[in-house]
C-alpha positions, 0 to 999 in steps of 0.5 A: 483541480486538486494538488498533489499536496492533497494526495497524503502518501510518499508514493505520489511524490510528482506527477507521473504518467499513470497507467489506467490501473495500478496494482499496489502490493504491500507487505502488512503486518500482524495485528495492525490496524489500516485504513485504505481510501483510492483515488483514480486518476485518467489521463486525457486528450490534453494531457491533464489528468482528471483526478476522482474523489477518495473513494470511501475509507476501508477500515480492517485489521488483520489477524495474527502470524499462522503457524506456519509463518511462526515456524519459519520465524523460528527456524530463521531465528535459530539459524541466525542463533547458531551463526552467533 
């Protein structure tokens, strides 16, 4: 049965009711690198939860602001200027 000390993240800080899937949404940043594992967990008849292995590590890096974002950064930034 694994602890929640073996769960390496602030999310799971004590044991909640999960629901069946969890949609997690995070804000990445530009040029930064990640590593992703899941685990599963499933509620049963009595009420423990039945907890998966980590699932394999997903490695990537994700590439650099668009040109869009860039503008808007800059629009932002000399608005703020302007106050200043």
């Amino acid at each position: 049965h694994p602890s929640l000390q073996d769960v390496p993240t602030k999310l799971v800080a004590k044991a909640v009711p999960l629901p069946m899937t969890v949609r997690g949404h995070w804000f990445l940043s530009p040029r930064t690198e990640y590593s992703v594992a899941v685990q599963t967990a499933v509620k049963q008849s009595d009420g423990e939860y039945l907890v998966s292995g980590w699932s394999e590590t997903v490695e990537f890096c994700t590439g650099d602001y668009a040109k869009e974002h860039l503008a808007q950064l800059q629009e932002k930034a000399e608005l703020i200027a302007g106050r200043m």
